[in-house]
C-alpha beads as a LAMMPS data file, in Angstrom:
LAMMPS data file: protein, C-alpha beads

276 atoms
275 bonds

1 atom types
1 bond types

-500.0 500.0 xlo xhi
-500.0 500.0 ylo yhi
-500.0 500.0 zlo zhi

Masses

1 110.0

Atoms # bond

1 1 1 95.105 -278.667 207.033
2 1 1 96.404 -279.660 203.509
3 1 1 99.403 -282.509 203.519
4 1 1 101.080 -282.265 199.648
5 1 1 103.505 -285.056 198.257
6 1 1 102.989 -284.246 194.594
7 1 1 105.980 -282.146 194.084
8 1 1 108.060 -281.156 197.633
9 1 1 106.528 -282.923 200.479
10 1 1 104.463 -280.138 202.519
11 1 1 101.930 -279.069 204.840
12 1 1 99.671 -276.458 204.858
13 1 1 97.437 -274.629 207.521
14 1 1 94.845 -271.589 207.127
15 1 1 96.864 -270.681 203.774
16 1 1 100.350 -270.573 205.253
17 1 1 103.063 -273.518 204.787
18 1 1 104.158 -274.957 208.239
19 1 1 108.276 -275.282 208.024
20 1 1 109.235 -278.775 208.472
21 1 1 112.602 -279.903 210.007
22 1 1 114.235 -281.309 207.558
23 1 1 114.580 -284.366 205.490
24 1 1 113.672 -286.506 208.630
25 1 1 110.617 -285.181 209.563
26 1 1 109.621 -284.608 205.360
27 1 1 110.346 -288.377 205.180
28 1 1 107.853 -289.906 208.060
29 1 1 105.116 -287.516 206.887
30 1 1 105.279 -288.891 203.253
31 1 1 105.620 -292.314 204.472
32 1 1 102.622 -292.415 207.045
33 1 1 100.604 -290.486 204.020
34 1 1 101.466 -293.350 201.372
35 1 1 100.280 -295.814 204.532
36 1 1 97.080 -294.635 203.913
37 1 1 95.021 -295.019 207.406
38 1 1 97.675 -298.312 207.809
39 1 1 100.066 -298.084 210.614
40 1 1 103.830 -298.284 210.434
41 1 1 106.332 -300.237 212.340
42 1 1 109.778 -298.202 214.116
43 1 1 111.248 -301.176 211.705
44 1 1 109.211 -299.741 208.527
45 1 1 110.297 -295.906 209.210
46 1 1 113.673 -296.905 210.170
47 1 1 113.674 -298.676 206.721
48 1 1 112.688 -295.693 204.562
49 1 1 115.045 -292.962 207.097
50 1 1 118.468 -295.013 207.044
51 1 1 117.983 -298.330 205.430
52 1 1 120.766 -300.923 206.601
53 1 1 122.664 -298.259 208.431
54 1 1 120.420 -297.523 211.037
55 1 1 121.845 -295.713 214.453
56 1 1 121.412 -297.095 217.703
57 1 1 119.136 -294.551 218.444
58 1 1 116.933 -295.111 215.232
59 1 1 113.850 -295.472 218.211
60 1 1 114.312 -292.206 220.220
61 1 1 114.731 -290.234 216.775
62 1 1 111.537 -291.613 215.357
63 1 1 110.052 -290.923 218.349
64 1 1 111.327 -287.634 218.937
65 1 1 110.525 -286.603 215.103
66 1 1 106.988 -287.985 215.482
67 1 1 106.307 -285.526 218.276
68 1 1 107.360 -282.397 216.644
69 1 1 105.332 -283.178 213.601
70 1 1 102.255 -284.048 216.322
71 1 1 102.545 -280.622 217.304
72 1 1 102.123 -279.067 213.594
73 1 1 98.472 -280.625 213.130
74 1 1 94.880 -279.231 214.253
75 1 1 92.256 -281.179 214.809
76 1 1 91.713 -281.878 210.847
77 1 1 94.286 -285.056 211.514
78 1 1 95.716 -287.002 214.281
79 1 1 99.234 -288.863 214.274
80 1 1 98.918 -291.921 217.337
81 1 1 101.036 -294.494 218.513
82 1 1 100.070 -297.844 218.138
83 1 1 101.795 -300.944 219.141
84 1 1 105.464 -300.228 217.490
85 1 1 104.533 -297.825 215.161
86 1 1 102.671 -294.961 213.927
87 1 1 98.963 -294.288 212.581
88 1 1 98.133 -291.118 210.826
89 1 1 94.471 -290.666 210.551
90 1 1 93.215 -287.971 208.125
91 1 1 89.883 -286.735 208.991
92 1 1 88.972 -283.688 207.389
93 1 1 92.149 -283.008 206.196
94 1 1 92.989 -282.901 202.437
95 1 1 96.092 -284.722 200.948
96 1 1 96.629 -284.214 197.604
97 1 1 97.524 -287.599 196.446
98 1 1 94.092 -288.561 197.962
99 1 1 92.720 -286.390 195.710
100 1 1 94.434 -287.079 193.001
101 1 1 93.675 -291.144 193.590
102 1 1 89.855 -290.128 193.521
103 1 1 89.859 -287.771 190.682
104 1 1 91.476 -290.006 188.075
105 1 1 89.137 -292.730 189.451
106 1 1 86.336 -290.906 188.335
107 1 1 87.835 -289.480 185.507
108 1 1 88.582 -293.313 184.159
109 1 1 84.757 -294.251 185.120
110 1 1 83.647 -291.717 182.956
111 1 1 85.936 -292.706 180.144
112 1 1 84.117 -296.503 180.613
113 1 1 80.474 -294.583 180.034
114 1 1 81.998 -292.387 177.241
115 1 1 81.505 -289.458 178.717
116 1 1 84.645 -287.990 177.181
117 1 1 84.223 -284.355 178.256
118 1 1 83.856 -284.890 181.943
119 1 1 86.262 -287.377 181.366
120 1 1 88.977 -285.132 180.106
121 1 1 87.955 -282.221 182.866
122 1 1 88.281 -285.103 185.468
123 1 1 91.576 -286.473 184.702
124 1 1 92.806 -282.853 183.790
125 1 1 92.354 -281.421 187.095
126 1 1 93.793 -284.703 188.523
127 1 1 96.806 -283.966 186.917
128 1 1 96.901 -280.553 187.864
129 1 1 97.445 -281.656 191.728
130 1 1 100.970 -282.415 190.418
131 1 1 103.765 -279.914 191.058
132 1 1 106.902 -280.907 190.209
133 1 1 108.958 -284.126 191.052
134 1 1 106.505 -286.322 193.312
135 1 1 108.544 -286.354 197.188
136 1 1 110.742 -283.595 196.795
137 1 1 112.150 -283.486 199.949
138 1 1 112.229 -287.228 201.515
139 1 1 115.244 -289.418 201.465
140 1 1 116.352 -291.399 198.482
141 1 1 115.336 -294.374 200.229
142 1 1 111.565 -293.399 199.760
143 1 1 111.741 -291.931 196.917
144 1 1 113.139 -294.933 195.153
145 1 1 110.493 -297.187 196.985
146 1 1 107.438 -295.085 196.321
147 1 1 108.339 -292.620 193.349
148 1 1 108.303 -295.653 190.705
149 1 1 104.987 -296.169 191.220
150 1 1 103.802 -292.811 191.494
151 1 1 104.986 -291.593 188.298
152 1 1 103.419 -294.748 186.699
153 1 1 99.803 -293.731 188.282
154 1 1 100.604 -290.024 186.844
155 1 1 101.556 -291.492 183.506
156 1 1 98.239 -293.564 183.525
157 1 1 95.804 -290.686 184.318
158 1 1 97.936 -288.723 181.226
159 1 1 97.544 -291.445 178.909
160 1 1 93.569 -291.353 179.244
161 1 1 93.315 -287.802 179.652
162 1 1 94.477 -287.631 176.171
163 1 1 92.895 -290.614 174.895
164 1 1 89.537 -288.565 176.231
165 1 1 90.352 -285.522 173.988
166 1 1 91.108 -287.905 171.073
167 1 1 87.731 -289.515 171.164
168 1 1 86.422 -285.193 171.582
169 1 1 88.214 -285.105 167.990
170 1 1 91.071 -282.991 169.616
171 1 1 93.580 -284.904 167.193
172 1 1 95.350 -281.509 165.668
173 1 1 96.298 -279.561 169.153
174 1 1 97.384 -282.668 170.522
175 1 1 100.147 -283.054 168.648
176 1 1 102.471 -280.824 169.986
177 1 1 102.421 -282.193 173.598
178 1 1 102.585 -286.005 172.034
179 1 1 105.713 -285.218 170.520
180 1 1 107.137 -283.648 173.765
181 1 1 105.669 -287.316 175.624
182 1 1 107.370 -289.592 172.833
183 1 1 110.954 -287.612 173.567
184 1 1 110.250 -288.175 177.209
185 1 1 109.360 -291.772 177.383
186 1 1 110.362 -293.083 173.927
187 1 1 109.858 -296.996 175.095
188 1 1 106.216 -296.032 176.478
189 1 1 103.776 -297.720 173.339
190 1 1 100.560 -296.085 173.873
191 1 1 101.814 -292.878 174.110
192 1 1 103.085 -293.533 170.486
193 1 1 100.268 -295.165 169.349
194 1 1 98.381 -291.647 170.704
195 1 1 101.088 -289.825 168.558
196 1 1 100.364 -291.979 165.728
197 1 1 96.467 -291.706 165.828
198 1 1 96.755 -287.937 166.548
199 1 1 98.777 -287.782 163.302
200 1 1 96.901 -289.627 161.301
201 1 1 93.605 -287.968 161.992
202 1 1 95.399 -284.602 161.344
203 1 1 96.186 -285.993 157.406
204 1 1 99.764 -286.766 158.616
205 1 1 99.601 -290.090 157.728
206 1 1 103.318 -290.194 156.729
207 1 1 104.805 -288.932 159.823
208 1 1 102.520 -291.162 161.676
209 1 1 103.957 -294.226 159.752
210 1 1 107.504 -292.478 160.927
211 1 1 106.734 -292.659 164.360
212 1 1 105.776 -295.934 164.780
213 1 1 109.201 -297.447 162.500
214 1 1 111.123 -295.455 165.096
215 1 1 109.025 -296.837 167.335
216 1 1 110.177 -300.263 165.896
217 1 1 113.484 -299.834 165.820
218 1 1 114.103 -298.474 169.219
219 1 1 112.474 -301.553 171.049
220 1 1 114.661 -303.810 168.428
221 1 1 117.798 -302.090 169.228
222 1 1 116.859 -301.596 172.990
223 1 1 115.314 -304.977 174.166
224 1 1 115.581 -307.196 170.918
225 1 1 111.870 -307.440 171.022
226 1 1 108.750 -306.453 168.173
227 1 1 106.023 -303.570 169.278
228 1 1 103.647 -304.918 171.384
229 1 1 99.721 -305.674 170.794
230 1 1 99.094 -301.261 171.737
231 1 1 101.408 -299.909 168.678
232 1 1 100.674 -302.918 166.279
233 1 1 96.817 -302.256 166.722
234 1 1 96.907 -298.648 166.099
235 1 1 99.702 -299.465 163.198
236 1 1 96.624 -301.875 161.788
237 1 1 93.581 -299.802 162.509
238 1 1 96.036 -296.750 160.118
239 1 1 96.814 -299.528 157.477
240 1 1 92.955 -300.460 157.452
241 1 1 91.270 -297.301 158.330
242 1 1 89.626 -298.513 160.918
243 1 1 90.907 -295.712 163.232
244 1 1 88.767 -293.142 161.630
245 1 1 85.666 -295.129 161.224
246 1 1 86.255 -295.624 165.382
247 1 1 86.663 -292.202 166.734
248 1 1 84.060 -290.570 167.808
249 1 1 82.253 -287.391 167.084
250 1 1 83.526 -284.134 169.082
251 1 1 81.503 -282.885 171.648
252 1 1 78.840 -280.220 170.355
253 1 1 77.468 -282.609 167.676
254 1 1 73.654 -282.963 167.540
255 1 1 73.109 -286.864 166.642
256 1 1 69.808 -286.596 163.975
257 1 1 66.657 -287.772 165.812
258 1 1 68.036 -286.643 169.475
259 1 1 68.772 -282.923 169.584
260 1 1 68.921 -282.962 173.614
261 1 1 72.383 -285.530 173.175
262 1 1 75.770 -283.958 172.646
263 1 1 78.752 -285.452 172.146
264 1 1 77.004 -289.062 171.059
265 1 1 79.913 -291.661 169.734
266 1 1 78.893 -290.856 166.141
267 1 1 81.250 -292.176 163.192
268 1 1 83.708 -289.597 161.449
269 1 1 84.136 -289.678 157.370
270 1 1 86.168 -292.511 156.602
271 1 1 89.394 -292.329 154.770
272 1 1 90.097 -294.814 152.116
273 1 1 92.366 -297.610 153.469
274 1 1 96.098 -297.111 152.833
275 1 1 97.971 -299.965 151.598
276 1 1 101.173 -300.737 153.293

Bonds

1 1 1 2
2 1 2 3
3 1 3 4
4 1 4 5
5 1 5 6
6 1 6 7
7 1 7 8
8 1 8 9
9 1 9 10
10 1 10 11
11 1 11 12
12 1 12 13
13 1 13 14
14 1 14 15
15 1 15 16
16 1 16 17
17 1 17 18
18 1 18 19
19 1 19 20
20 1 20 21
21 1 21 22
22 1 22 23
23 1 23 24
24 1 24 25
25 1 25 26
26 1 26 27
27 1 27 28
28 1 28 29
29 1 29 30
30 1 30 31
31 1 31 32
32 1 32 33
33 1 33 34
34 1 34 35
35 1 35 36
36 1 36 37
37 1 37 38
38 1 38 39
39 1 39 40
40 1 40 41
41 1 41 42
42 1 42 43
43 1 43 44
44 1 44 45
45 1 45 46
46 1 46 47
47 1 47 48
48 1 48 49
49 1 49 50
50 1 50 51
51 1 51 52
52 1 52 53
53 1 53 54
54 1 54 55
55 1 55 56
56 1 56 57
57 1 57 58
58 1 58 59
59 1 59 60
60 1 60 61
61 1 61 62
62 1 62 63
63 1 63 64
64 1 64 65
65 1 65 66
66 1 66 67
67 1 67 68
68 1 68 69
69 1 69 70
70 1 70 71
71 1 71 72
72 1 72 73
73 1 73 74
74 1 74 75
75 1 75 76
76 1 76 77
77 1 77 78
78 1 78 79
79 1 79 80
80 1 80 81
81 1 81 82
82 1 82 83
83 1 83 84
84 1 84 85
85 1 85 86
86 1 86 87
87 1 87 88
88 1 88 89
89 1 89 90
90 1 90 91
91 1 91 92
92 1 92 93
93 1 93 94
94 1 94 95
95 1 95 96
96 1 96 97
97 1 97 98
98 1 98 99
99 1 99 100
100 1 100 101
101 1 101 102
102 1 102 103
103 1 103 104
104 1 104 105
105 1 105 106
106 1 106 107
107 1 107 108
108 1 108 109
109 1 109 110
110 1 110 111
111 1 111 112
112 1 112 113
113 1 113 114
114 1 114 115
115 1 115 116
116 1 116 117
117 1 117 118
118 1 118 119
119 1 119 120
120 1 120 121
121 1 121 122
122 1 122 123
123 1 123 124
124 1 124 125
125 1 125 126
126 1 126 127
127 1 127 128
128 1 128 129
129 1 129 130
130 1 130 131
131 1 131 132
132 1 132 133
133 1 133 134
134 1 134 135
135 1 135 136
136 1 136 137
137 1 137 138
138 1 138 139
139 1 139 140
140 1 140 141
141 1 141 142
142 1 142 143
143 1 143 144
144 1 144 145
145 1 145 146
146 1 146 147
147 1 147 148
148 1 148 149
149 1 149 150
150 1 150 151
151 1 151 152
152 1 152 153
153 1 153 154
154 1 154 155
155 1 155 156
156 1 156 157
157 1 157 158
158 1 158 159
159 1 159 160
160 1 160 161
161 1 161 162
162 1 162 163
163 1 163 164
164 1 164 165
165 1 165 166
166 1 166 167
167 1 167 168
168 1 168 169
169 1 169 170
170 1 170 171
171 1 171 172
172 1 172 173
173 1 173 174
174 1 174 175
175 1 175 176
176 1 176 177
177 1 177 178
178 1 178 179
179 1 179 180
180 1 180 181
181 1 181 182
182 1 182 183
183 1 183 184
184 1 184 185
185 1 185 186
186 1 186 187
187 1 187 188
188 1 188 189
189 1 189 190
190 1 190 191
191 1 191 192
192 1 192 193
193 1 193 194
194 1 194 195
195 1 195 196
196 1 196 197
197 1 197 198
198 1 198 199
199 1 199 200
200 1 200 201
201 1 201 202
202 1 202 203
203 1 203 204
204 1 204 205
205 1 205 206
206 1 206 207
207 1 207 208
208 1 208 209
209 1 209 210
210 1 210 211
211 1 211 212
212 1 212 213
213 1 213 214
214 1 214 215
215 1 215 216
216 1 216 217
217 1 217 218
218 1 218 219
219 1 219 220
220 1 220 221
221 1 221 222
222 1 222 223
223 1 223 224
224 1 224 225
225 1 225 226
226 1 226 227
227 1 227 228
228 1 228 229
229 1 229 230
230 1 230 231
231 1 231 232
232 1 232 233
233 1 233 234
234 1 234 235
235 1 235 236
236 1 236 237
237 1 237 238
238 1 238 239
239 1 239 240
240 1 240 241
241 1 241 242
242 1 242 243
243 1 243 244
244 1 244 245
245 1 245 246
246 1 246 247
247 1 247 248
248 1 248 249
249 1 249 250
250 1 250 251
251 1 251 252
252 1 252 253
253 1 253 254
254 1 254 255
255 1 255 256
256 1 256 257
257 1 257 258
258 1 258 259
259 1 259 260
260 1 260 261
261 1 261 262
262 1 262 263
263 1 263 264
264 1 264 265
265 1 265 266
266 1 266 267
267 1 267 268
268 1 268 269
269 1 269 270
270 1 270 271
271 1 271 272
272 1 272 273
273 1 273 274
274 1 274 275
275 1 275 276
């Protein structure tokens, strides 16, 4: 069986979607997933179904909703009572938030050894589990509990995908989807300072000066506040040139002395220091 969250809330068996009834039933399924292997009180699903308006019968529905999605799984998972609430055990069942918690792991391991390729393929197919807006499906009530933080784990594997492929000296196609990131999620610094390295180290050193005064004035105008340490470091390391003496070599080149190494954090030519 294969249990989805990342996009509409699903599950799968031998290739075909299993309907689910409804919002209800979507809702404790994504719940008892995000427990992961933890069980859930009638007072914790009641909490996530209705809130403070909970019906008299909040028990018998839980119960009743539980039992129809009991009779949707194999022998892959196992949904149990215990005490006053439920445990959903996963045993060989895949769940793609699971995966995607593992992947990115990995993927930001890699990144610590500099292993940028399998770095970048890591965190790529990560972000690939993703299918739309994360708990399609549930009520609002979970979705404004769990979607917050969701997003900000997607966000974080995106940010160090792409700081992977600028270390591979992938500056130049880059650019394109940084732009489309920095209209998204203006306030979100090190997606700028990405923008602005990415820039820079495609001899659009003007525009990259651009972003980060816009950059400037939106937090001034938004919070009253001055760029934090992530855009005034890249802003420096432009300013200095220290950004191009930093970035390593793209995967492929041979480091003199050790043909057998690819890929080895070499030093690209460094462009004369601008002055501000």
């Amino acid at each position: 069986m294969e249990f989805r969250i990342l996009g509409p809330v699903e599950l799968w068996r031998d290739g075909h979607e299993v309907p689910l009834n409804g919002t209800k039933q979507k809702t404790l399924l994504a719940a008892l997933l995000l427990a992961r292997g933890h069980v859930l009180t009638d007072h914790q699903l009641s909490g996530v179904l209705w809130g403070d308006d909970m019906p008299e019968t909040q028990q018998a529905q839980i119960y009743t909703a539980a039992s129809r999605l009991r009779r949707q799984f194999d022998d892959t998972a196992e949904l149990n009572r215990q005490g006053s609430g439920y445990l959903l055990e996963l045993r060989s069942a895949s769940f793609d938030y699971q995966d995607f918690v593992r992947l990115s792991g990995a993927g930001r391991a890699a990144m610590g050894e500099h292993r940028y390729e399998r770095a970048a393929e890591l965190l790529d197919t990560a972000l690939a589990l993703w299918q739309g807006p994360t708990l399609t499906g549930v009520t609002k009530l979970l979705a404004d509990a769990a979607c917050p933080r969701l997003d900000e784990e997607r966000l974080d594997a995106l940010e160090n995908r792409i700081e992977a492929e600028l270390a591979l000296g992938r500056h130049a196609r880059l650019i394109p989807e940084l732009i489309g990131l920095v209209g998204a999620y203006p306030m979100r610094e090190r997606i700028r300072a990405q923008l602005m390295t990415a820039l820079y180290l495609s001899d659009r050193q003007a525009q990259a000066f651009a972003t980060y005064q816009e950059g400037c004035r939106l937090l001034a105008d938004a919070f009253g506040a001055d760029p934090g340490p992530t855009l005034r470091n890249a802003y420096q390391a432009i300013l200095t040139g220290e950004l191009a003496r930093r970035v390593p070599e793209p995967v492929g080149a041979r480091v003199p002395g050790d043909p057998t190494r690819a890929g080895h954090p070499g030093l690209l030519p460094t462009r004369p220091a601008l002055r501000a």
